[in-house]
TORKOL-4160 file (C-alpha; in steps of 0.2 Angstrom, whole numbers, padded with zeros to 4 digits, m for minus):
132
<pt num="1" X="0527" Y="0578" Z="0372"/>
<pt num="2" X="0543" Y="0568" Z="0377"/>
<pt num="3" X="0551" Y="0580" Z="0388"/>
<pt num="4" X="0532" Y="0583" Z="0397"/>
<pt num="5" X="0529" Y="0567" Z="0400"/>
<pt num="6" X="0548" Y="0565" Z="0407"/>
<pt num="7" X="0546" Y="0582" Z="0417"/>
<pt num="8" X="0528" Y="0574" Z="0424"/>
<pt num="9" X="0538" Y="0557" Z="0430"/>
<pt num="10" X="0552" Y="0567" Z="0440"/>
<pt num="11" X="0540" Y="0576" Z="0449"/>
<pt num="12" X="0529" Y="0564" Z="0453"/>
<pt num="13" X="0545" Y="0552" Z="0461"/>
<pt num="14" X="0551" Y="0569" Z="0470"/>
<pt num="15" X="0535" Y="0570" Z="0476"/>
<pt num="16" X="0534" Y="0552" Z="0483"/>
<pt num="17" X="0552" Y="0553" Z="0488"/>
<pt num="18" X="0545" Y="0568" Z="0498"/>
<pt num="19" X="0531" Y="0560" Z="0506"/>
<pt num="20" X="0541" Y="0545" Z="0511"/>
<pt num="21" X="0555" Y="0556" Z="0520"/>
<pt num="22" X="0540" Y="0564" Z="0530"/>
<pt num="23" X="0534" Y="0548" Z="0534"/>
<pt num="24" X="0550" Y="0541" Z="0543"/>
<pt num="25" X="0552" Y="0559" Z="0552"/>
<pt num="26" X="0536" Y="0559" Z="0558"/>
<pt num="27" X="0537" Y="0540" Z="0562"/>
<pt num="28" X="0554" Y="0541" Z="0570"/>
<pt num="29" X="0544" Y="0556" Z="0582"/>
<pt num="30" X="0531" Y="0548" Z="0587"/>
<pt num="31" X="0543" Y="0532" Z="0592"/>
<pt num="32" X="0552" Y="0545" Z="0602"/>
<pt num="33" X="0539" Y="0552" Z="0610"/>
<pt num="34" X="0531" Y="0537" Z="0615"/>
<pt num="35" X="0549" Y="0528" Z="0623"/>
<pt num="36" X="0550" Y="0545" Z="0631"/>
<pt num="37" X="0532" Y="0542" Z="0638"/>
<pt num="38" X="0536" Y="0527" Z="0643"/>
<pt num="39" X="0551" Y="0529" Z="0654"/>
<pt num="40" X="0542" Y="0543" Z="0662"/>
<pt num="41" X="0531" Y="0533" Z="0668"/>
<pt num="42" X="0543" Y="0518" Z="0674"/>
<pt num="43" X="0552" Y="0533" Z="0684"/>
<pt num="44" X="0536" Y="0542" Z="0690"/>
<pt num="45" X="0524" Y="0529" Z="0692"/>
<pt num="46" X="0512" Y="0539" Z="0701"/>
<pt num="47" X="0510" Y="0552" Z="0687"/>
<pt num="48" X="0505" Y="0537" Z="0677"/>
<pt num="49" X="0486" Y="0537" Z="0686"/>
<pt num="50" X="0487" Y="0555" Z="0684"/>
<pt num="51" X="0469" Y="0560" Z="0671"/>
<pt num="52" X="0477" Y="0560" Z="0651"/>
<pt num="53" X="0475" Y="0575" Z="0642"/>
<pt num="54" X="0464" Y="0576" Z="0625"/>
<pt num="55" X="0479" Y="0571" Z="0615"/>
<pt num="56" X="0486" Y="0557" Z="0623"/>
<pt num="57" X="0467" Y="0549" Z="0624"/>
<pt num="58" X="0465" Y="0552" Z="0603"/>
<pt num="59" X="0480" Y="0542" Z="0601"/>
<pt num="60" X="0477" Y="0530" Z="0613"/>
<pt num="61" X="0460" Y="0528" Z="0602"/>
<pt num="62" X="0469" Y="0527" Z="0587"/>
<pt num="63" X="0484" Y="0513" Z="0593"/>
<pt num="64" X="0464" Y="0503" Z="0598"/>
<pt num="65" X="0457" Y="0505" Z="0580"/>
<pt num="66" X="0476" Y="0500" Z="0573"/>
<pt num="67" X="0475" Y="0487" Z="0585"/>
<pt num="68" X="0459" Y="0481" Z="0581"/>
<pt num="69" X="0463" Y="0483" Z="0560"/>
<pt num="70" X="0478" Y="0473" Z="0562"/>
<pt num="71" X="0467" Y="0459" Z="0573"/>
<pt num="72" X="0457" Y="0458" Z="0558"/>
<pt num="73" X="0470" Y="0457" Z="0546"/>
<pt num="74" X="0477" Y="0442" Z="0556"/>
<pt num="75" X="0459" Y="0432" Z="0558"/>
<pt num="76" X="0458" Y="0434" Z="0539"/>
<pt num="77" X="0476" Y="0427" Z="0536"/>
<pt num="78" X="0475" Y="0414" Z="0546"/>
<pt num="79" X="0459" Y="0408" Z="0536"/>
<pt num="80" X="0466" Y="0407" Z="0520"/>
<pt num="81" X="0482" Y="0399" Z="0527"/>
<pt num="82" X="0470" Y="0387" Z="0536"/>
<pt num="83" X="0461" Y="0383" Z="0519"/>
<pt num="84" X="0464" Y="0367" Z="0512"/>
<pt num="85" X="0469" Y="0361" Z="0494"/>
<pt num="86" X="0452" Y="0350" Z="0496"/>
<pt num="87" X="0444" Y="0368" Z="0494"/>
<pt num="88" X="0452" Y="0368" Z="0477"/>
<pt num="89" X="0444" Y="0360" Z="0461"/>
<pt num="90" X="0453" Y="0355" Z="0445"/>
<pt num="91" X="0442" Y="0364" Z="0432"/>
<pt num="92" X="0437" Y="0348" Z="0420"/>
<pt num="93" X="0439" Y="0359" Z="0404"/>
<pt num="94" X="0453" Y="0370" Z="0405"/>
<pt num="95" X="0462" Y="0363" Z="0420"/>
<pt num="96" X="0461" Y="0378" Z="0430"/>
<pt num="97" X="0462" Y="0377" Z="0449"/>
<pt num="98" X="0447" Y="0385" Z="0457"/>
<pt num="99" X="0438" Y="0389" Z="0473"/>
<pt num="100" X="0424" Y="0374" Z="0474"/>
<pt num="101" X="0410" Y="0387" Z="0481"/>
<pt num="102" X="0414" Y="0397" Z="0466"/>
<pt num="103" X="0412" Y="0385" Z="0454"/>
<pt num="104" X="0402" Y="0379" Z="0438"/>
<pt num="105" X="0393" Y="0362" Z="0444"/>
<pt num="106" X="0385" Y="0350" Z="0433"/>
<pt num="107" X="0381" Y="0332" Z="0438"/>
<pt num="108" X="0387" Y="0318" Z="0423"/>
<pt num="109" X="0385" Y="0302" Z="0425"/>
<pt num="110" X="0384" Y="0301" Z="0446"/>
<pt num="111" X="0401" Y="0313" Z="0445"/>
<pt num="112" X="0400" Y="0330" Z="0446"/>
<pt num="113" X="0410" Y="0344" Z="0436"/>
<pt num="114" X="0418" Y="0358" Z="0440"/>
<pt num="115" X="0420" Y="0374" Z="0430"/>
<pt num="116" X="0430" Y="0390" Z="0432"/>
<pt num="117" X="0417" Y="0400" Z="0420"/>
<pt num="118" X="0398" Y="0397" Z="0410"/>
<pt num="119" X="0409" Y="0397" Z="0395"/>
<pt num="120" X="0420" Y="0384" Z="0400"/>
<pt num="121" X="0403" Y="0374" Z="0405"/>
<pt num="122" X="0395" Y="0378" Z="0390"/>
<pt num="123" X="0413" Y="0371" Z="0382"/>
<pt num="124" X="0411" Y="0356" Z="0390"/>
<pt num="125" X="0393" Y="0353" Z="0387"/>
<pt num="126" X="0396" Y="0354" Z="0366"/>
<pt num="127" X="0412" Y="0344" Z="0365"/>
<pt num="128" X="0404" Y="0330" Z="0375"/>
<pt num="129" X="0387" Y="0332" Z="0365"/>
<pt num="130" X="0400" Y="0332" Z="0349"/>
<pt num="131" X="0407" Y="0317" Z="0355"/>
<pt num="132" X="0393" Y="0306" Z="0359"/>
């Protein structure tokens, strides 16, 4: 069973180390070919208003989507870098530090509570009902 689950491990890193060669090759093309591109086009400007062929439109397309994926990456990066430790609550049974629109709310005596879970609410409830 050793020696299967040994044989299973090496081919499945040869296999990534595989996929991970052909993605540089095929990376290091495509950089090529678009340098290339482009210094045809410094050379021979007027080729460059010249109609694009189906190819060079798809990826044109697709550098858009990435574009457009990558945009939308940022905007979600910059909103959690642009949220605020005031958007974080101290959980008032554990001590966990949690989102405050996704906490456990209850109101005790004119101050509010903050809770990570219902179990640590319901924690909180018996020890002070114990207490008191």
């Amino acid at each position: 069973m050793d020696d299967f689950i040994s044989t299973f491990i090496r081919i499945t890193i040869i296999i990534l180390l595989v996929r991970t060669v052909v993605s540089l090759i095929t990376s290091f093309v495509v950089t090529r070919k678009m340098r290339k591109a482009q210094q045809d086009t410094r050379q021979n400007p007027e080729q460059s208003s010249a109609p694009l062929n189906r190819d060079s439109l798809e990826q044109t397309r697709r550098e858009q989507l990435m574009s457009m994926e990558l945009e939308g990456f940022r905007e979600k990066k910059e909103e959690t870098a642009n949220r605020t430790v005031r958007d974080l609550v101290k959980d008032d049974y554990c001590g966990k530090l949690i989102e405050k629109s996704k906490s456990y709310i209850i109101r005790d005596h004119e101050q509010y509570r903050h809770f990570c879970s219902w179990e640590c609410r319901r924690n909180y409830i018996e020890a002070m009902g114990s207490e008191g």
